[in-house]
Residue frames as a rotation matrix with the C-alpha (Angstrom) as fourth column:
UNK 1
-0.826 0.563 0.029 75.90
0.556 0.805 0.206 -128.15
0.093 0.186 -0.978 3.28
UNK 2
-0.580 0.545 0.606 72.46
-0.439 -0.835 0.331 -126.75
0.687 -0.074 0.723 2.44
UNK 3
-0.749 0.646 0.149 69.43
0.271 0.503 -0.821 -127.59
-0.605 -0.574 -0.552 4.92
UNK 4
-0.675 0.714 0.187 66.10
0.276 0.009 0.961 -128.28
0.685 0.700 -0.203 2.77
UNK 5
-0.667 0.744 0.041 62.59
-0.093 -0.029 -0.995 -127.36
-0.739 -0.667 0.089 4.34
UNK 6
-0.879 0.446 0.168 59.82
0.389 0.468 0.793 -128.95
0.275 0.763 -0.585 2.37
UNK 7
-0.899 0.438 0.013 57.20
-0.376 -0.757 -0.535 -125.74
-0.224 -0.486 0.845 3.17
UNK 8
-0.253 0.953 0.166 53.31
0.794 0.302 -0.527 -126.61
-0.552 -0.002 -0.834 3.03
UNK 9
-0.142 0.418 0.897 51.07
0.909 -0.303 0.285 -125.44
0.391 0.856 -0.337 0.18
UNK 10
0.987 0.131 0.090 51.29
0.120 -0.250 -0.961 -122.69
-0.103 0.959 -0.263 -1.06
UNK 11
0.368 -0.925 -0.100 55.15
-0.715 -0.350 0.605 -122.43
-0.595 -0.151 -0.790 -0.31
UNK 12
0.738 -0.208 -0.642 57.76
-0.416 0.610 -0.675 -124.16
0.532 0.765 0.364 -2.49
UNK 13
0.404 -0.793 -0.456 60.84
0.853 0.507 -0.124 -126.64
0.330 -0.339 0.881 -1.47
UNK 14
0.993 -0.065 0.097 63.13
-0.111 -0.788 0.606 -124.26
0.037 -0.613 -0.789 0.74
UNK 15
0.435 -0.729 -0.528 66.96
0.794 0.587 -0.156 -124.31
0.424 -0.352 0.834 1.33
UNK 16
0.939 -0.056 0.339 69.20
-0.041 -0.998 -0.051 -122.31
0.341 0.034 -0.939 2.96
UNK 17
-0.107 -0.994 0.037 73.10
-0.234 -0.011 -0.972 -121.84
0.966 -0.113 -0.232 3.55
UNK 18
0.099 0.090 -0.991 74.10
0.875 0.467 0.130 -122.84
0.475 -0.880 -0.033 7.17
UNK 19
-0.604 -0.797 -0.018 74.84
0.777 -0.583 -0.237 -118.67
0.178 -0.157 0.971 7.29
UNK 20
-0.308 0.942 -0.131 71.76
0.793 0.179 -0.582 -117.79
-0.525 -0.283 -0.803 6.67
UNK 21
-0.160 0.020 -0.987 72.06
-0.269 -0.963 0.024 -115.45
-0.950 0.270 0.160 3.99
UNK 22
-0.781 -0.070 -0.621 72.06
-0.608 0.313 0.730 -117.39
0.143 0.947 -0.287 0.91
UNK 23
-0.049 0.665 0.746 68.44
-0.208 0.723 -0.658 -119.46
-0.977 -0.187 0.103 -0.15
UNK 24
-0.841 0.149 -0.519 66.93
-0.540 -0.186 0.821 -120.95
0.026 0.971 0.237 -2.92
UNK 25
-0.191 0.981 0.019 62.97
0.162 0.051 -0.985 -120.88
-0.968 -0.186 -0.169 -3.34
UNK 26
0.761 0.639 0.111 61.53
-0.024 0.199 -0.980 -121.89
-0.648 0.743 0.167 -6.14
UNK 27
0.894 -0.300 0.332 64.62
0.414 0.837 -0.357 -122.65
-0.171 0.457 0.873 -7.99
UNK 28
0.298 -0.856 0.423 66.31
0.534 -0.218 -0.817 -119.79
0.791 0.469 0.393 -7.67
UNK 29
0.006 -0.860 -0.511 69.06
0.869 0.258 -0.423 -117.69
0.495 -0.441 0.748 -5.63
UNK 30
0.417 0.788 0.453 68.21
0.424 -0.609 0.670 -115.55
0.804 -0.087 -0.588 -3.04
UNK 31
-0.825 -0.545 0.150 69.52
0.200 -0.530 -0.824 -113.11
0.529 -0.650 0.546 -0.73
UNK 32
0.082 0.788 -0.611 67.58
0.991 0.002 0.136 -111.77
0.108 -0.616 -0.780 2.44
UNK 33
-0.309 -0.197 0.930 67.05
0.605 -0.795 0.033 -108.37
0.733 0.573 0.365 1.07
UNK 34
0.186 0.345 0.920 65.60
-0.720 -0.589 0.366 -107.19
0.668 -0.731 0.139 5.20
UNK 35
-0.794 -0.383 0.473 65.86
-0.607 0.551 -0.573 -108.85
-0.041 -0.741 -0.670 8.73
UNK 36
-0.571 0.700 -0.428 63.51
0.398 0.692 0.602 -111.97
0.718 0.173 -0.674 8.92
UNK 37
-0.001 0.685 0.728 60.37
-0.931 -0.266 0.249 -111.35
0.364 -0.678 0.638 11.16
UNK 38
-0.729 0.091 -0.678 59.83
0.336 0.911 -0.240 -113.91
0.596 -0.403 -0.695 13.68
UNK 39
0.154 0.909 0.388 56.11
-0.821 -0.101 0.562 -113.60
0.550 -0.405 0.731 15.03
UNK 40
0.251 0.010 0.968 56.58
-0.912 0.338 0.233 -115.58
-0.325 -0.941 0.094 18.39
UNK 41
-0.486 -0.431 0.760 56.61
-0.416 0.879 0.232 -119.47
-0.769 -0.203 -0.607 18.24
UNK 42
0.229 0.718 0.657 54.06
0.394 0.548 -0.738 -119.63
-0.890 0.428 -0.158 15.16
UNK 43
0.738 -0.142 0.660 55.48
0.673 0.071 -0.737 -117.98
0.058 0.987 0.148 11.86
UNK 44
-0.433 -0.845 -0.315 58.72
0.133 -0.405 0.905 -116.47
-0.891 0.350 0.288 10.53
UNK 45
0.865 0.351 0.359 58.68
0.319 0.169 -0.933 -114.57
-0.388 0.921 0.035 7.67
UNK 46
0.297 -0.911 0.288 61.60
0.693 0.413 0.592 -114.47
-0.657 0.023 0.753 5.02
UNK 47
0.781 -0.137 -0.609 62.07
-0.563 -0.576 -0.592 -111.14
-0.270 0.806 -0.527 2.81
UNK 48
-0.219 -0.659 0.720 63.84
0.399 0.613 0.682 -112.90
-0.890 0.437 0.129 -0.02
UNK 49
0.359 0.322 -0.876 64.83
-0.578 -0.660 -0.480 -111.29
-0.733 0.679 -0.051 -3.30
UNK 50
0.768 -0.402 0.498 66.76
0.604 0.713 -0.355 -112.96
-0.213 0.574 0.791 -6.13
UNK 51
0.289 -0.878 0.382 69.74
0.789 0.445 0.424 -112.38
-0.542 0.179 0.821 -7.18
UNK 52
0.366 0.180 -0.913 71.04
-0.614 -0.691 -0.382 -109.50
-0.699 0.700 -0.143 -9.17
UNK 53
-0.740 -0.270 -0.616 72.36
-0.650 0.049 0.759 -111.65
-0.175 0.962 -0.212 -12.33
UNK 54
-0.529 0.519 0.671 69.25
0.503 0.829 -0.245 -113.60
-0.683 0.208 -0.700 -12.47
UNK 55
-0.797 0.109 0.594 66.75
0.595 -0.023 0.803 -112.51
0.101 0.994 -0.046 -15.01
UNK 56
0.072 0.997 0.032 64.24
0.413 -0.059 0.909 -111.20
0.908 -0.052 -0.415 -12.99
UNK 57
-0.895 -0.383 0.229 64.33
-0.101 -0.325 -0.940 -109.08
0.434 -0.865 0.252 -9.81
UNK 58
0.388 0.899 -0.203 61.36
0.215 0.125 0.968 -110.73
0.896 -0.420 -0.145 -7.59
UNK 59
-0.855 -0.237 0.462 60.96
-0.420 -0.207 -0.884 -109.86
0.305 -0.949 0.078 -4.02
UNK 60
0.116 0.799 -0.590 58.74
-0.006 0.594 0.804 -112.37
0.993 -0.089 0.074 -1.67
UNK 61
-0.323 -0.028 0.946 57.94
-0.946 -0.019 -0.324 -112.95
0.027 -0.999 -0.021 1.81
UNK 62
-0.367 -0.056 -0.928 58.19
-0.154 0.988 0.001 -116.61
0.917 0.143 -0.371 2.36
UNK 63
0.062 0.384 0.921 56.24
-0.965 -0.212 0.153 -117.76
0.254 -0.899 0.358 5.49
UNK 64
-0.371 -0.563 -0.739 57.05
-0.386 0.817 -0.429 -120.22
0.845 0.126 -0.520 7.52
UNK 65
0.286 0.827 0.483 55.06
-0.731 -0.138 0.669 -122.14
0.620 -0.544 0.565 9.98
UNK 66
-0.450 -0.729 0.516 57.15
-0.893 0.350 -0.284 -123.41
0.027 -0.588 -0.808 13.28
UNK 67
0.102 0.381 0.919 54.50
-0.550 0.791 -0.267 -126.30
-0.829 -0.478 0.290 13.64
UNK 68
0.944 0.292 -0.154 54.52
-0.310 0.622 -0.719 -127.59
-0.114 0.726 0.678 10.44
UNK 69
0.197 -0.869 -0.455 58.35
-0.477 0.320 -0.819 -128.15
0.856 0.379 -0.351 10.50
UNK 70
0.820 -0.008 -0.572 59.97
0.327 0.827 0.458 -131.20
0.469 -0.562 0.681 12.26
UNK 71
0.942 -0.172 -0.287 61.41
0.215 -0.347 0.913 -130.58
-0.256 -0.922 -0.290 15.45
UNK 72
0.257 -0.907 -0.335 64.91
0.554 -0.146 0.820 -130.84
-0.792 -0.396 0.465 14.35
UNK 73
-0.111 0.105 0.988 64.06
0.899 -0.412 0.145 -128.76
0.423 0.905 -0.049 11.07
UNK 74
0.993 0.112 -0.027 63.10
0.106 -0.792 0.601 -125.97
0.046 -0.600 -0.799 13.83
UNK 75
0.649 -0.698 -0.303 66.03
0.150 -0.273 0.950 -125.90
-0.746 -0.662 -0.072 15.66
UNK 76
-0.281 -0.599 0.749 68.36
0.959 -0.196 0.203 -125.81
0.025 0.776 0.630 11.89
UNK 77
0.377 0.790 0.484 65.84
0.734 -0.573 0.364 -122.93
0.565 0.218 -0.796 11.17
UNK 78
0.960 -0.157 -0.230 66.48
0.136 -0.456 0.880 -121.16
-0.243 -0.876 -0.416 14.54
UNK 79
0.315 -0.946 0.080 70.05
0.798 0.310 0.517 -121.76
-0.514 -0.099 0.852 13.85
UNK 80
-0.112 -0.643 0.758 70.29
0.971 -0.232 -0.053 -120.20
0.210 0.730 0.650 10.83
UNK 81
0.435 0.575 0.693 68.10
0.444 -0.807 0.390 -117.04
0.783 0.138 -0.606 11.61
UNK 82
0.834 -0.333 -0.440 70.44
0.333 -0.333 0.882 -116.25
-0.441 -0.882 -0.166 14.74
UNK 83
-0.216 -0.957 0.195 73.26
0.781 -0.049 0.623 -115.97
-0.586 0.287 0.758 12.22
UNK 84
-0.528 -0.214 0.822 71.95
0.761 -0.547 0.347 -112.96
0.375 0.809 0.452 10.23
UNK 85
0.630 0.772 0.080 69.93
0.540 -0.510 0.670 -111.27
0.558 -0.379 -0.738 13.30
């Protein structure tokens, strides 16, 4: 099952595996292409790349802000990022 995070402007819809290697931002499939930064209790960022058969090789840093996500959206969050750290 994926978990969704619905990121504040400028960020698109989020998901991510429960493994924490596999997302998909902005519609498409992403791998975590470095280790995630976690800057204390107030942003995570995500190095996310796409895919190699997609059409396009983007690389982004997705930022995430701990306050804007509901409490039990943290703790998923937390979850996953413990599984690929």
């Amino acid at each position: 099952m994926l978990e969704f995070y619905l990121l504040k402007w400028p960020q698109q819809p989020l998901s991510g595996s429960p493994c924490g290697y596999n997302w998909w931002w902005q519609e498409e499939a992403c791998k975590l292409f470095s280790k995630p930064l976690v800057i204390g209790n107030i942003l995570t960022l995500l190095p996310l790349e796409s895919l190699p058969d997609s059409d396009v090789q983007i690389k982004s840093w997705v930022w995430i802000w701990w306050f804007r996500l509901p409490p039990e959206q943290q703790a998923q969050l937390r979850r996953q990022l413990s599984q690929v750290s």
